[in-house]
C-alpha positions, -999 to +999 in steps of 0.1 A: -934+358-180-905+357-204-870+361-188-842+382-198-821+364-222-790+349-204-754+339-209-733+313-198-700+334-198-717+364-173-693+376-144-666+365-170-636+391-177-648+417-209-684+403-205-711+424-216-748+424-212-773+414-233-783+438-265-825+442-259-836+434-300-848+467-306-811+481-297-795+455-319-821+465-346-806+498-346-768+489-351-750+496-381-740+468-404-700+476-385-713+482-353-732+444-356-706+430-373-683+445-343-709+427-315-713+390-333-669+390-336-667+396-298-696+379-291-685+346-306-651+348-298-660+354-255-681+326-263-653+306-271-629+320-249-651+306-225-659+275-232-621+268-238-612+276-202-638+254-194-620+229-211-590+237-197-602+237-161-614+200-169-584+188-188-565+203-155-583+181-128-579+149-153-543+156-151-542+163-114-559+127-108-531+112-136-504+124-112-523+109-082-524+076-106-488+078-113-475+084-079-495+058-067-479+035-096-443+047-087-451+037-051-461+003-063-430-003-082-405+011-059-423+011-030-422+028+002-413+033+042-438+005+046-440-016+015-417-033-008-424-031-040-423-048-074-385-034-081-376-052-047-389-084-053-377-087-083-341-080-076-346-106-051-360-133-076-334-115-101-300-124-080-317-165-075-317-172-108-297-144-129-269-173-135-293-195-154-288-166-180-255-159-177-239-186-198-265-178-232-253-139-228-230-130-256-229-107-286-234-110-325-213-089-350-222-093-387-214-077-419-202-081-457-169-082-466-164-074-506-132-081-520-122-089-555-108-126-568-079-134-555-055-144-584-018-150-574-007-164-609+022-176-628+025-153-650+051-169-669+036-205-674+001-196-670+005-213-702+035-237-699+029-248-664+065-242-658+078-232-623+079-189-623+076-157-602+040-153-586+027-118-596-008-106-572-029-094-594-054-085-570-058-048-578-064-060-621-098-047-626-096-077-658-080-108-663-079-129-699-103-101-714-126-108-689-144-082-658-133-095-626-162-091-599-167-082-564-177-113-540-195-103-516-193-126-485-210-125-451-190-133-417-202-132-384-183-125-346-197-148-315-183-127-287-188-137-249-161-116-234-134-088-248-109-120-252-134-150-259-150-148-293-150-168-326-155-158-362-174-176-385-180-176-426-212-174-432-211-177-472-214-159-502-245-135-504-265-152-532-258-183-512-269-169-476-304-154-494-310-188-508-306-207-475-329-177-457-352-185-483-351-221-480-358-215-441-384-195-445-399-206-478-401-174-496-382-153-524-352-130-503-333-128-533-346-089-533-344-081-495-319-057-485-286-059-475-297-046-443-328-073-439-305-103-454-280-094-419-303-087-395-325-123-405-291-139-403-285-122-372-321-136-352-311-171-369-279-176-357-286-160-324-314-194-317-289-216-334-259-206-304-285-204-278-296-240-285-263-256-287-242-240-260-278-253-239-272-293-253-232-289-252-207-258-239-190-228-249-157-249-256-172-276-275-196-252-293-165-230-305-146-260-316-168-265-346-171-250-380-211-243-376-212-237-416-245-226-430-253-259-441-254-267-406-274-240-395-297-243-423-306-273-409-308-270-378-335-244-384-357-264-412-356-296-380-366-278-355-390-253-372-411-229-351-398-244-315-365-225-325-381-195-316-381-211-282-345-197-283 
């Protein structure tokens, strides 16, 4: 014997009973257009909450897996946990560390040639009056360019800190290049400090290690020097 047709959503909220076919049959075009829209749409409305109620309980066991997690990291009345026992690992060893802590600044400086001239015997030689002629956008018919040169800060503490002159820009992409074998001279600005940056930052790290802080800040450390340092040593200076 066939059974009466149905539905999933029954005993839901605006739920209606089945149409027998011969009562559909006799709708209007609007009145069956009318039935399929709320049809469909309770249809969906209920298999959304359903979703809903499921997405719910995988929540309410997420917050069971978190708490659980929380109580593993910062444990509880009767555990320790991992925040604990690292703090106590932390305070044994957090001086190995504390000598390699210390701070890079870097940036461009741009600043036209300096020419502090004779303007008198720029010819003659002869002993004159110096005139700066720093703000001269020419000089001898020629445009006088920016030079654009890259320094960087080492700073340990407020009051301990060195500066350094890195080198020219054209000059500090060719020796990035040279360390990495490949073509910066189109990098950014941006890229050309922040690679300089990670270099010099393994270059400190490795010779305050083999030396100190006071002999490592009585040296020049020019490019050249850090240059190569970083083609000898290769990969292993990402040790550092």
């Amino acid at each position: 014997m066939k059974r009466k047709k149905d539905y999933r959503s029954k005993g839901e909220k605006f739920f209606l009973e089945y149409l027998p076919t011969e009562v559909f049959d006799s709708l209007k075009p609007k009145e069956r257009e009318n039935y399929k829209k709320y049809r469909d749409n309770h249809r969906y409305m209920f298999n959304g909450n359903q979703q809903i109620k499921k997405l719910e309980n995988e929540i309410s066991k997420l917050k069971d897996k978190i708490k659980s997690k929380k109580i593993q990291i910062n444990g509880d009345d009767n555990n320790s946990g991992w925040k604990q026992k690292m703090m106590i690992g932390y305070e044994g060893v957090q001086q190995l560390s504390k000598d390699y802590k210390f701070n890079l600044s870097i940036g461009f400086r741009y600043r036209k040639s300096k020419i502090l001239k004779n303007e008198e015997n720029y010819e003659s030689g002869k002993i004159g009056t110096k005139k700066d002629l720093r703000n001269q956008t020419t000089f001898k018919g020629e445009t006088l360019k920016s030079n654009p040169s890259l320094y960087l800060r080492i700073t340990r503490t407020k009051d301990v800190f060195k500066n350094l002159y890195v080198g020219k820009e054209e000059d500090v992409r060719l020796s990035i290049g040279r360390i990495y074998e490949e073509d910066w001279s189109k990098e950014s600005v941006e890229d050309v400090k922040d690679e300089i940056r990670v270099i010099y930052s393994t270059y400190v790290r490795y010779h305050v290690f083999h030396s100190n802080w006071g002999d490592f800040f009585n040296k020049k450390h020019t490019l050249s020097d850090v240059e190569y340092w970083s083609t000898e040593i290769g990969d292993k200076r990402w040790d550092w």
